[in-house]
C-alpha positions as CSV (number, residue, x, y, z in Angstrom):
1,X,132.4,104.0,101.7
2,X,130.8,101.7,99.2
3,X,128.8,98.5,100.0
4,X,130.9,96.3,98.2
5,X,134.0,97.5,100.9
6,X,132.1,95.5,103.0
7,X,131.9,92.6,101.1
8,X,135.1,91.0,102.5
9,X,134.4,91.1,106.0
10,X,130.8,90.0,105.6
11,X,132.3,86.6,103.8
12,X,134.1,86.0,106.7
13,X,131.4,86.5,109.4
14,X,128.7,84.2,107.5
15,X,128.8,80.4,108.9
16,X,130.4,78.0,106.3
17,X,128.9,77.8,103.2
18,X,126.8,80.4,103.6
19,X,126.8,82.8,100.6
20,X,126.2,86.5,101.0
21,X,123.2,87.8,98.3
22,X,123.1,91.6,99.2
23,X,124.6,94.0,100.8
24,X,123.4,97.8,101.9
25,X,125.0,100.7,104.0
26,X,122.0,102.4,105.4
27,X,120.2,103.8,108.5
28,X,116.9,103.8,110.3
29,X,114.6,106.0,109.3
30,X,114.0,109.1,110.9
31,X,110.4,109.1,112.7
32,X,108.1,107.5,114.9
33,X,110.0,104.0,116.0
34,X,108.8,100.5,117.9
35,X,109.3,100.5,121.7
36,X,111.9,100.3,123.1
37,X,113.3,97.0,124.9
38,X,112.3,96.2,128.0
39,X,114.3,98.2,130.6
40,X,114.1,98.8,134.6
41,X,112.5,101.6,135.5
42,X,113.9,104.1,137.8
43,X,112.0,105.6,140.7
44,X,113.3,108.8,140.2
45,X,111.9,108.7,136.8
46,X,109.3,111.8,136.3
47,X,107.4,113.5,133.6
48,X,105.1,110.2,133.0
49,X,101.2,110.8,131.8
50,X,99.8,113.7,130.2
51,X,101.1,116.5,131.4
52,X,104.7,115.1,131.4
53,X,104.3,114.4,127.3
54,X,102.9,117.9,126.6
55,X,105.6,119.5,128.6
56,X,108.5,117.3,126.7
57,X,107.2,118.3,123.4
58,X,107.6,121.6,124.8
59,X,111.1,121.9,125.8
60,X,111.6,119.8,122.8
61,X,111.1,122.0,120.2
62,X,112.4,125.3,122.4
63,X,115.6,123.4,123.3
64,X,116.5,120.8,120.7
65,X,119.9,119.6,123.1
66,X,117.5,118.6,125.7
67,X,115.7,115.5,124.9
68,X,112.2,113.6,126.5
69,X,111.6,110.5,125.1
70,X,107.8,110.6,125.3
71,X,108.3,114.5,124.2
72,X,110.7,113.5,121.5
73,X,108.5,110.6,119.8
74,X,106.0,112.8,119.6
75,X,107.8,115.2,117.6
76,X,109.0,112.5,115.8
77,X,105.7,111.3,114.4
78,X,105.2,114.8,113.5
79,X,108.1,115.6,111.7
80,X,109.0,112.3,110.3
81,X,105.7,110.1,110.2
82,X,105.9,106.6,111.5
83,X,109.0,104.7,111.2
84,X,108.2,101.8,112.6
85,X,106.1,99.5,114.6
86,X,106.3,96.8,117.5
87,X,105.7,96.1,121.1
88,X,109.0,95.7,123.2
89,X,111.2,92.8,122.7
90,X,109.6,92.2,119.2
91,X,112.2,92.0,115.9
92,X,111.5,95.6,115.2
93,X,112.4,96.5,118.5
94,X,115.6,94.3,118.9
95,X,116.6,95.5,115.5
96,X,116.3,99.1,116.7
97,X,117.8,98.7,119.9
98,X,120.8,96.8,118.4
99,X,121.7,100.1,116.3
100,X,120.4,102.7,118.5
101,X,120.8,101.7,122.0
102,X,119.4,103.1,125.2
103,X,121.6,105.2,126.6
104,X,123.0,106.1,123.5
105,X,126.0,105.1,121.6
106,X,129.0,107.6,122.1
107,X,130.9,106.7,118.6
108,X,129.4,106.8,115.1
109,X,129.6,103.9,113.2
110,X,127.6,102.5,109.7
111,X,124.6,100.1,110.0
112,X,125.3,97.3,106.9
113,X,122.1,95.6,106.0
114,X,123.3,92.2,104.4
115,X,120.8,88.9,103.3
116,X,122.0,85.7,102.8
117,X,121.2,82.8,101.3
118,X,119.9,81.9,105.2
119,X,119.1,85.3,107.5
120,X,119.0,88.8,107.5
121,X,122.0,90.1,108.9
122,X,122.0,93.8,110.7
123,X,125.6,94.7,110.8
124,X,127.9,98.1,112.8
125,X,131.2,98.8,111.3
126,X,134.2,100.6,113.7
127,X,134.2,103.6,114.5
128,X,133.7,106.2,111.6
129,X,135.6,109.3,111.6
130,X,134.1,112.6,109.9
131,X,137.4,113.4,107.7
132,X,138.2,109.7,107.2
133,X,140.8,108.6,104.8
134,X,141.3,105.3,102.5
135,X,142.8,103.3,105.4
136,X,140.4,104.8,108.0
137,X,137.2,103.2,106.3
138,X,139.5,100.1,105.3
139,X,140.0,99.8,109.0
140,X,136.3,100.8,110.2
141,X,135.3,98.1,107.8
142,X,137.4,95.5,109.1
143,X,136.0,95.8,112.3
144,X,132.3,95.4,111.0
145,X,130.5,93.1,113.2
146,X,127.0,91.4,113.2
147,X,124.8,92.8,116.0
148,X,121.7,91.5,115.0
149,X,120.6,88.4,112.9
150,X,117.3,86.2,112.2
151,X,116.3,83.4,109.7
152,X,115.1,84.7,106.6
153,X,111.7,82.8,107.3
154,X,111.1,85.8,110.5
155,X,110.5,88.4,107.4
156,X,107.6,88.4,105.7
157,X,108.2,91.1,103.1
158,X,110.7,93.8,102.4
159,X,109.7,96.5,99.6
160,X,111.0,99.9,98.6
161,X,109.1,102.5,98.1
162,X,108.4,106.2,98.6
163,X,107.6,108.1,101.8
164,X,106.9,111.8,102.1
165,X,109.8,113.0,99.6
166,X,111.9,109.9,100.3
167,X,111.5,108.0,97.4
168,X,114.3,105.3,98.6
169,X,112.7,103.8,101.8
170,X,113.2,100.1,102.4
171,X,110.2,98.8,104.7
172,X,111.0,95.5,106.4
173,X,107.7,93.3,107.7
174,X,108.6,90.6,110.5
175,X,106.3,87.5,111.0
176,X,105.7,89.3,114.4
177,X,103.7,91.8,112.8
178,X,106.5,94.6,113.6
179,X,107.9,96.6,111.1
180,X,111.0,98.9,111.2
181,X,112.1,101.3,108.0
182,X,115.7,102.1,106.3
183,X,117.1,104.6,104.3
184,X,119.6,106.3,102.5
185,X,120.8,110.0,101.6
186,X,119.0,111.2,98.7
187,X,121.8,112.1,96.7
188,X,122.8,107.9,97.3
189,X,121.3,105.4,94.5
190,X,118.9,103.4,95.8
191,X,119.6,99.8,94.3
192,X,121.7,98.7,97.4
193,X,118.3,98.8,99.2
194,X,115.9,97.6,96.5
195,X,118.7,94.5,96.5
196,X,118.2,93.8,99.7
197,X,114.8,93.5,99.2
198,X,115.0,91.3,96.5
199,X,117.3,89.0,98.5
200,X,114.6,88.4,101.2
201,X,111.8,88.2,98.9
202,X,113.3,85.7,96.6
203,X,112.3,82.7,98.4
């Protein structure tokens, strides 16, 4: 689906007279990623320290359907390299948790990065389907809806640039000192993303 069949449903979430400067289908990067939001912690909860990290890498890598989160980050720094930074609770974090909640999201839907003349707007669209047609993505883009959103002052710099053999890798920088990373398939342009952070760096 392209970015600008989101354009219409974007102009209608804005506030009045709010103008819409860029707009970009993307996802998180893969990698490393801030914490996770603050969340109550269960007594039965077990594989914490040392041993309980070493042992989730473990069954990590033998059994990818099993997953550790202390095991799995790990492997994820590994892999990917670092895809972000920021304590709980922190923009990074809230961003993150907005598109990849904990427990996870049962439906797949696209993350819309949009900038406007006032915030930075993370947006899901409906539910995606693998063998969509016309009038499914027409519909999934209907449904779009802002989950996350901050005044364009909270980012201090947005740039594109390469990572590993990703040369399309938008990097967004919070005031908080957090930091959180987008992409795009490789065989996808990367303007949508360098337009984005044009957007929020055109003060």
């Amino acid at each position: 689906m392209a970015d600008n069949s989101y354009q219409e449903r974007l102009s209608q979430l804005v506030e009045p007279g709010e103008r819409v400067l860029a707009i970009a289908k993307t996802e998180i990067a893969q990698g490393a990623r801030p914490a996770e939001m603050p969340a109550p912690e269960s007594p039965e909860s077990s594989g914490s320290g040392r041993g309980g990290v070493v042992s989730s890498v473990l069954l990590s890598v033998i059994s990818p359907l099993i997953s550790f989160s202390a095991g799995d980050r790990l492997v994820d720094r590994v892999v990917y390299g670092i895809a972000g930074r920021g304590a709980p609770g922190s923009a990074a974090s809230a961003v993150q948790h907005a598109r990849r909640p904990v427990p996870p999201a049962t439906m797949t839907e696209d993350t819309i990065l949009a900038v406007t003349d006032r915030r930075l707007l993370v947006c899901a669209s409906g539910p995606m389907k693998l063998w969509s047609s016309q009038a499914d993505d027409e519909k999934a883009a209907a449904e779009t809806r802002v989950v996350w959103s901050a005044p364009r002052a909270a980012v201090a710099s947005a740039r594109v640039g390469w990572h590993r053999l990703n040369p399309k890798r938008l990097r967004i920088e919070f005031t908080d000192g957090s930091w959180l990373a987008f992409i795009v398939p490789i065989a996808e342009p990367g303007k949508p993303l360098r337009d984005i952070a044009e957007a929020l760096t055109d003060r």
